[in-house]
C-alpha positions as CSV (number, residue, x, y, z in Angstrom):
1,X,11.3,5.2,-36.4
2,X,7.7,5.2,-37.3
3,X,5.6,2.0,-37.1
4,X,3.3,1.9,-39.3
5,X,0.5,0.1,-37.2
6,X,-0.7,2.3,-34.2
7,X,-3.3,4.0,-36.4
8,X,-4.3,7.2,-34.2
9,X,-6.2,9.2,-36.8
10,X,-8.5,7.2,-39.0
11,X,-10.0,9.3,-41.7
12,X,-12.6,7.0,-44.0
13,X,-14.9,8.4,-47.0
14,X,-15.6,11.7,-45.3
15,X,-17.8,14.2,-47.7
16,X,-18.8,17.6,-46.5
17,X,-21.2,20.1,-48.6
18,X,-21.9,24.2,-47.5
19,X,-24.7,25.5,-49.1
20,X,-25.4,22.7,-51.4
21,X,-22.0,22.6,-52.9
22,X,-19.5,19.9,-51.6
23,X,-16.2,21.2,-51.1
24,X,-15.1,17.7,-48.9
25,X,-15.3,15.2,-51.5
26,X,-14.4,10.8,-50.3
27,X,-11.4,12.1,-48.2
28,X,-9.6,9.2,-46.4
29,X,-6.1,8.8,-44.7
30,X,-4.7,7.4,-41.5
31,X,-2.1,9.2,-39.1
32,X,0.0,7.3,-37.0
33,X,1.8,7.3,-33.3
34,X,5.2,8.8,-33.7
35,X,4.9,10.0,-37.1
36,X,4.7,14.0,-38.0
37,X,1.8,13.8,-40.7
38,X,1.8,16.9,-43.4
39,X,-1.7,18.2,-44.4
40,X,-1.0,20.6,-47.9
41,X,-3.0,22.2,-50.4
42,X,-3.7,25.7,-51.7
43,X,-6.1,27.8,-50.6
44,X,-9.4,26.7,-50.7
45,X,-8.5,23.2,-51.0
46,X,-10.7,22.4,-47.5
47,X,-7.6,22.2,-44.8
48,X,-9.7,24.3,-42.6
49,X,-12.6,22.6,-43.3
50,X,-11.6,18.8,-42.6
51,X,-9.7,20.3,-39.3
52,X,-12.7,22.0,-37.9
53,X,-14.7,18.4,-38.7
54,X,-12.1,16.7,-36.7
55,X,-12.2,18.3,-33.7
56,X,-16.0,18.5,-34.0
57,X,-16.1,22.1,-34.5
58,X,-18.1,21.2,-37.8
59,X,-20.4,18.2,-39.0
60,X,-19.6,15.3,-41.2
61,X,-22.5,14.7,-43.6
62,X,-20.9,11.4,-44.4
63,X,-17.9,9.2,-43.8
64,X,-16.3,8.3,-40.3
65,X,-13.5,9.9,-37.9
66,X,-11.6,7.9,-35.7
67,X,-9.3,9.1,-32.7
68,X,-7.6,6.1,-31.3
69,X,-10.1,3.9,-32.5
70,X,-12.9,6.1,-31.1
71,X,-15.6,6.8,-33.6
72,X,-15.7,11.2,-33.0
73,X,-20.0,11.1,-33.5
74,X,-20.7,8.1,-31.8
75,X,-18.7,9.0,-28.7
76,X,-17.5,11.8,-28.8
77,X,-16.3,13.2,-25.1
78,X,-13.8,10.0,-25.5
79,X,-12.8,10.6,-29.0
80,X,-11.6,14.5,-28.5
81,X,-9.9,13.9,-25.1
82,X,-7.4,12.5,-26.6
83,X,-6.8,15.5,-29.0
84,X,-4.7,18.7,-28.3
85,X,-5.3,21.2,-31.0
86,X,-3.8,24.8,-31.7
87,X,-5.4,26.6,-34.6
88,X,-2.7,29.2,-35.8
89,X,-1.7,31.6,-33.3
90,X,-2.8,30.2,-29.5
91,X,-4.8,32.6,-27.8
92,X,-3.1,33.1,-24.2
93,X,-4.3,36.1,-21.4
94,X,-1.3,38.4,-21.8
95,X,-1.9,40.2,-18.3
96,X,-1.2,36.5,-16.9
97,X,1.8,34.4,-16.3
98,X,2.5,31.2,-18.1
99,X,2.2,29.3,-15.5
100,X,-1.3,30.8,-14.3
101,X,-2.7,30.3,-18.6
102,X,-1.7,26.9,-17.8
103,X,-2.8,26.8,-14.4
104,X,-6.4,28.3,-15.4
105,X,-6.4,25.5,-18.4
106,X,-5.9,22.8,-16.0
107,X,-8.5,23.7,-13.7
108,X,-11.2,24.1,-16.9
109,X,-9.8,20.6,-18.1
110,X,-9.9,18.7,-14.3
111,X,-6.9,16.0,-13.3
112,X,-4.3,17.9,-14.4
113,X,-1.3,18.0,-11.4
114,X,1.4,20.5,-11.0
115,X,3.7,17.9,-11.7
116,X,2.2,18.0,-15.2
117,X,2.1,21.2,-15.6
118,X,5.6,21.6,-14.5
119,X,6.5,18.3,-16.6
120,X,5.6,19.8,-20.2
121,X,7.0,23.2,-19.1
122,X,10.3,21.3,-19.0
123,X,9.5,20.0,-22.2
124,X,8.7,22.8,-24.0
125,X,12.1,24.3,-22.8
126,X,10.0,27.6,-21.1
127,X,11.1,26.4,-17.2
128,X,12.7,29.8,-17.0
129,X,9.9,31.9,-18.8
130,X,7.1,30.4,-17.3
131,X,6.5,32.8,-14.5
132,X,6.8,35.6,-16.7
133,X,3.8,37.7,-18.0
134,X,2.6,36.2,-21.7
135,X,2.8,39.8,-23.5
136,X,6.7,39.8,-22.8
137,X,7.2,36.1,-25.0
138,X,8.1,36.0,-28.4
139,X,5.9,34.6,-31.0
140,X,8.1,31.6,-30.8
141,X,7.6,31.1,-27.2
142,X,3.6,31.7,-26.7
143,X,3.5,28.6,-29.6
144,X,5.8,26.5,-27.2
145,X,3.5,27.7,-24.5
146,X,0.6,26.8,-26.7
147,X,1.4,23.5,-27.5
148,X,2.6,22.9,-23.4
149,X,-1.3,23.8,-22.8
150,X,-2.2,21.6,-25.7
151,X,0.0,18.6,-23.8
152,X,-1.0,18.8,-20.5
153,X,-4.2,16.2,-20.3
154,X,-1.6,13.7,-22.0
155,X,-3.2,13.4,-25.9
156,X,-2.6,11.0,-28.8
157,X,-3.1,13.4,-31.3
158,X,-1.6,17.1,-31.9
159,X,-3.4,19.2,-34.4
160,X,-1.6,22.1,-35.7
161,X,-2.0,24.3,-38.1
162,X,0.2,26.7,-39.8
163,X,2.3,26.5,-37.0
164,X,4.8,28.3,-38.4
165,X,3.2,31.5,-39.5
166,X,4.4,34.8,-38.5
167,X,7.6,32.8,-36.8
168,X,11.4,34.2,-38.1
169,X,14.1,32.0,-39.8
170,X,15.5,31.0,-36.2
171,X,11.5,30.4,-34.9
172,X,10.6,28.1,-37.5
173,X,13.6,26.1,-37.0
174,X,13.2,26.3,-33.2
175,X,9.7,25.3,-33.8
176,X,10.8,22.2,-36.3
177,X,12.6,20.8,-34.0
178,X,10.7,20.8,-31.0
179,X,7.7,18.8,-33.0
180,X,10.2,16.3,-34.6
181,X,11.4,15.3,-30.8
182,X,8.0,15.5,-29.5
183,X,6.7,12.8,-32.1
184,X,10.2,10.4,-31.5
185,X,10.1,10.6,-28.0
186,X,6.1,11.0,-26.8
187,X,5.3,9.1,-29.3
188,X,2.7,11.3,-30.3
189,X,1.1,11.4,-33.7
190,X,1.9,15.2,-35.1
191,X,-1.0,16.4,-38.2
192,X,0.1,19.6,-39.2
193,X,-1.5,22.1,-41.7
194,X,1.0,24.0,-43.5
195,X,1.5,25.9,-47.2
196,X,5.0,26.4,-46.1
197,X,6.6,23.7,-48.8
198,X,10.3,23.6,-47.3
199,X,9.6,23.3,-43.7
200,X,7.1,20.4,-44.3
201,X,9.6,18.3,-46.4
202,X,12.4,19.0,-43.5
203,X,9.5,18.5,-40.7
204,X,6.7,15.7,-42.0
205,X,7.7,11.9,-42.3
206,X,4.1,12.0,-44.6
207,X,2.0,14.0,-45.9
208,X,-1.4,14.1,-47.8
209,X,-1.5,16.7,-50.6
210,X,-5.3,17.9,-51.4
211,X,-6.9,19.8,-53.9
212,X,-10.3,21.3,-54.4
213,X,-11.4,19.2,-51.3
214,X,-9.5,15.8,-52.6
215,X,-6.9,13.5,-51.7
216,X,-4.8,13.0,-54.5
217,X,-1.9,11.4,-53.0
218,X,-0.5,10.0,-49.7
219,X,2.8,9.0,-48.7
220,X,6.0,8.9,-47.4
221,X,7.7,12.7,-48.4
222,X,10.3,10.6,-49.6
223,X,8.9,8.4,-51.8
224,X,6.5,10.7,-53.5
225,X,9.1,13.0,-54.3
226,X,11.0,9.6,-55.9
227,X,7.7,8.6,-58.0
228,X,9.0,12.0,-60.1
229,X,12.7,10.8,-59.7
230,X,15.3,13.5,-61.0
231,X,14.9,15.7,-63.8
232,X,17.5,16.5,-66.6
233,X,17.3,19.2,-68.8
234,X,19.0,19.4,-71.9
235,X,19.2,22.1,-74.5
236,X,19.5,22.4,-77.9
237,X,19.1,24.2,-81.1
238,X,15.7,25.3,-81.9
239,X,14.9,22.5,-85.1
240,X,16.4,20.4,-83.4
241,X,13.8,19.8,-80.1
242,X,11.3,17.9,-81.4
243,X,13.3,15.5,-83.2
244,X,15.3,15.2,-79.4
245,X,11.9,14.9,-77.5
246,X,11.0,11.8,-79.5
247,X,14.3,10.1,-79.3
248,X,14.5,11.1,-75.6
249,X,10.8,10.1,-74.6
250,X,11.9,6.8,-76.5
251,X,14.6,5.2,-74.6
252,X,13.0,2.1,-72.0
253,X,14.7,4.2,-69.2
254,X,12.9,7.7,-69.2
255,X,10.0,7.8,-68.1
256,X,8.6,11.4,-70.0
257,X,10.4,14.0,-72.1
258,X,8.6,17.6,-72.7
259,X,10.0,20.7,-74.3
260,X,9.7,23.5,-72.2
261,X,8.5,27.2,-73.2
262,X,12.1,28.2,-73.3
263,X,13.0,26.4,-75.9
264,X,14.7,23.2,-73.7
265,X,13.9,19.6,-73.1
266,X,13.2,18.0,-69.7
267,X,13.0,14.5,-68.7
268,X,12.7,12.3,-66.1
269,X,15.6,9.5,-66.1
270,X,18.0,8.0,-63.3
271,X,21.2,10.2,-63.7
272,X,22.9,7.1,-64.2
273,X,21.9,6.9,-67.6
274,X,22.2,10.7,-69.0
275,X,26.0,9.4,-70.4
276,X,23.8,6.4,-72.7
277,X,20.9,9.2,-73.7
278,X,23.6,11.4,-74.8
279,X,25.2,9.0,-76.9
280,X,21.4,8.2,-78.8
281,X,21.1,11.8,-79.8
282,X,25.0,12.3,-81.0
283,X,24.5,8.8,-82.9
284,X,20.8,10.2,-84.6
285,X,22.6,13.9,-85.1
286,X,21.7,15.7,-82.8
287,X,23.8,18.5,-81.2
288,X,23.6,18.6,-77.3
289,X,24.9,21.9,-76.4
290,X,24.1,21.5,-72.5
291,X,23.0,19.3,-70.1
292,X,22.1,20.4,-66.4
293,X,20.4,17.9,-63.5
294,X,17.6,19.3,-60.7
295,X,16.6,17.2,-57.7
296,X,12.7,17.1,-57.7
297,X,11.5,19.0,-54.4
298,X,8.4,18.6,-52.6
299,X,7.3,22.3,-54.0
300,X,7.7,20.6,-57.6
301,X,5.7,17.7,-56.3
302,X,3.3,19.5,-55.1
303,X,2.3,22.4,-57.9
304,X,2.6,19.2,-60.5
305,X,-0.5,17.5,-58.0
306,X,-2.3,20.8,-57.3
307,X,-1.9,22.6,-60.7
308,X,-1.3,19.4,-63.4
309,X,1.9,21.1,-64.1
310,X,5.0,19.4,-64.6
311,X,7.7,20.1,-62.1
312,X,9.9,22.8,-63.2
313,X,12.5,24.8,-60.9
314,X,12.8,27.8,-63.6
């Protein structure tokens, strides 16, 4: 269970501008320890941006970045060692082992054991691969391998992003896994970059959604996803959907009705109530001839926040 209270990542105000045009606008959020924290937006919203600022690969041109309380410009040898980072696919020497990537890491890092080294290979599951050469591992395992390199001087923070690209069914879920234990168990707070909708709902415990270099909402997956509730969609005869969309978008416990381009009626009410909405529109006349229910997703969610659509799963 995340707590809510070791603040690890501390993101305040930050504004970033590229040839006189800011594309970073006032972005603020906070990742915890133990949490797995989802980073979405379309392209050229500014993920890759914001993740090259925090791990200094880019300046700020105003705002603050925290790692572990540890302001990243006024200190910031202190700040990124306790960051691991792997931007898409890690880049390992092929002709080596495992063991000697890791080994040649370790020596470029300082203080690193071979009981560490031989610690996070057990936690990465690749004890039996490791003294294998890298260009016989799957994609799968040279991320597993990736990340082990990422763990080995012991950081807060793990910085991934699109983890999952170019991984099979079996990969991603492999993949999913393996981060959702590493943040229970290390305690490690987990910010991940990611388009892929359906692995970040099953993966993240929050996310921050962003557009055109904007926060526009933060929060628990499961609660944003409830701010939308569940849809119904009803349908009916053509002259009939206006006169349905007012008496619908009327009633105290539905919260918006809209007619859709193919000739139907969503809303947004608590299932509960769809027998009391039908009986309104029988009362005023009005023939229902279906009614069908949809569980927002995090998709919907997220083209409603990104696009100003309203979710839809047509």
């Amino acid at each position: 269970m995340v707590v809510l209270s070791d603040v690890v990542l501390s993101v305040k105000r930050l504004q970033k501008a590229i040839g006189g045009k800011t594309i970073i606008h006032d972005m603020t959020f906070d990742v915890y320890a133990g949490e797995v924290f989802g980073f979405l937006g379309p392209n050229g919203a500014g993920k890759t941006t914001t993740i090259r600022m925090l791990v200094g690969l880019a300046s700020t041109d105003s705002g603050q970045i925290r790692i572990c309380g540890t302001s990243l410009t006024d200190d910031f040898s202190k700040a990124i060692a306790q960051v691991g980072c792997i931007v898409e696919n890690p880049e390992m020497y092929k002709f080596m082992t495992g063991r000697e990537n890791l080994e040649s890491f370790a020596r470029m890092s300082g203080g690193i054991t071979a009981e560490r080294i031989d610690e996070v290979v057990a936690f990465v599951d690749l004890s039996r691969a490791i003294d294998d050469k890298v260009k016989t591992y799957s994609l799968g395992m040279r991320q597993r391998l990736g990340i082990a390199q990422a763990l080995l001087h012991r950081p807060r923070l793990l910085i991934l992003d699109e983890p999952t690209n170019g991984l099979d069914p079996a990969g991603i879920r492999e993949l999913r896994q393996f981060i959702r234990r590493l943040a229970e168990e290390e305690q490690l707070a987990v910010f991940i970059s990611s388009h892929m909708l359906s692995e970040i709902e099953m993966m993240c415990d929050r996310v921050a959604i962003i557009n055109q270099g904007r926060v526009i909402s933060v929060g628990l997956v499961k609660t944003l996803m409830e701010q939308y509730a569940d849809q119904v969609e009803w349908v009916f005869t053509p002259e009939q959907i206006k006169r349905a969309v007012e008496l619908l978008a009327g009633l105290p416990f539905v919260s918006e009705a809209w007619p859709t381009v193919d000739e139907r009626v969503k809303c947004r009410m608590e299932v509960e109530r769809i027998g009391e909405a039908n009986q309104t529109l029988v009362k005023a006349g009005i023939s229902v001839l279906g009614i069908a229910t949809k569980t927002v997703t995090l998709e919907d969610l997220f083209l409603t926040l990104t696009e100003g659509e309203k979710p839809h799963g047509d």
